[in-house]
C-alpha positions in Angstrom: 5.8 -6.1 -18.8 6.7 -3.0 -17.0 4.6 -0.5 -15.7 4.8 2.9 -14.9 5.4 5.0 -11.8 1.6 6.3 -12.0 0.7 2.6 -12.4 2.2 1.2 -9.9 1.3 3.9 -7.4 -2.7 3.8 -8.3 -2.7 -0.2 -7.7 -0.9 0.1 -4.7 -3.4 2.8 -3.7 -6.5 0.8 -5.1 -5.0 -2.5 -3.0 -4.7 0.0 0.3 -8.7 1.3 0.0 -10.0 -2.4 -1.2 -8.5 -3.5 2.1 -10.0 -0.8 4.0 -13.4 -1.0 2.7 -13.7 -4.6 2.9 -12.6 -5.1 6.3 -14.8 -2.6 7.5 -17.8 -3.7 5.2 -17.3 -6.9 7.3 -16.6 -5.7 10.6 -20.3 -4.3 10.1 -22.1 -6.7 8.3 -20.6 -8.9 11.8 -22.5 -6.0 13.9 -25.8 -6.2 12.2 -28.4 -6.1 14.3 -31.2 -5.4 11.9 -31.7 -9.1 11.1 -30.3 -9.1 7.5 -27.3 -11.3 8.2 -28.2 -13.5 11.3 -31.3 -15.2 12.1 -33.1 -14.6 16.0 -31.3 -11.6 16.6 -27.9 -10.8 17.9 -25.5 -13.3 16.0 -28.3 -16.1 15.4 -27.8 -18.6 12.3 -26.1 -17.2 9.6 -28.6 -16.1 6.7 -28.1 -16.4 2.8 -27.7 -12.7 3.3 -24.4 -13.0 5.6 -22.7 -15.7 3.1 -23.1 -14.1 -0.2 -21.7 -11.1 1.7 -19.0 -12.7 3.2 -18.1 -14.3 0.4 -17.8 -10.9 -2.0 -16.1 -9.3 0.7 -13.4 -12.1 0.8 -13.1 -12.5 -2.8 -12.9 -8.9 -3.2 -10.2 -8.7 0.0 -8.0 -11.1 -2.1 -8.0 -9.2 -5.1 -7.4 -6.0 -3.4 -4.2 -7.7 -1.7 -3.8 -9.1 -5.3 -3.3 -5.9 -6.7 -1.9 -3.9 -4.4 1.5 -6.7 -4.0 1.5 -6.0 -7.4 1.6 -2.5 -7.4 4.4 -2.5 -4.7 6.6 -4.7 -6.6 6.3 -3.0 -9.3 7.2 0.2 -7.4 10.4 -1.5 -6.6 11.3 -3.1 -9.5 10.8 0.9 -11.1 13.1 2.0 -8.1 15.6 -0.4 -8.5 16.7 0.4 -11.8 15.9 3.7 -11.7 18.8 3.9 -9.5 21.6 2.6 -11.4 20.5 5.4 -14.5 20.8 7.8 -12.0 24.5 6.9 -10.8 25.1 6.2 -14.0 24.4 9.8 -15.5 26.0 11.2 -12.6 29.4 9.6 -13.4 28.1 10.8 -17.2 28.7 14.3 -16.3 32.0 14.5 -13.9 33.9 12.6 -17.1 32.4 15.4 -19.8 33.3 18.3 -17.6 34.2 21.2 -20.1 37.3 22.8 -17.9 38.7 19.2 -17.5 38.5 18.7 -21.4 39.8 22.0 -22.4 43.3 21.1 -23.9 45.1 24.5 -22.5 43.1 25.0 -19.2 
């Protein structure tokens, strides 16, 4: 399967802000002081709270790298043979020159 340019570019994008927002969903859910995530105040016992959390924001971290490897290998696989067709067309051109063709030039 082979994806497009805009493809590729919007998963590697979406993998870059999953990342962001995950680790810094869990950097504060770490920091809670409110007593959502940890029991008896500053870093107590983890609550149910803290481990469903942690768990979507892991699951969701992995996907986000998930997607984003994706969308940079497909970003090279699209460089890569885009460019041969370049080189190629390049070569295309110098060998249909019209003044070299002309027969009397």
């Amino acid at each position: 399967m082979r994806l497009s340019r805009r493809a590729s570019w919007f998963l590697t994008a979406f993998g870059v802000w999953s990342v962001w927002i995950w680790v810094t969903f869990f950097k504060n859910l770490w920091a809670d002081h409110e007593g959502l995530a940890f029991t008896g105040g500053d870093h107590g016992r983890p609550t149910a709270y803290f481990w469903i959390h942690a768990a979507l924001a892991l699951s969701s971290l992995l996907l986000g790298l998930v997607v984003g490897s994706l969308g940079v290998r497909s970003l090279r696989s699209v460089r890569r043979t885009a460019e041969p067709a370049r080189e190629g067309t390049d070569l295309a051109r110098e060998a249909v020159d019209p003044a070299e063709a002309a027969p009397g030039a």
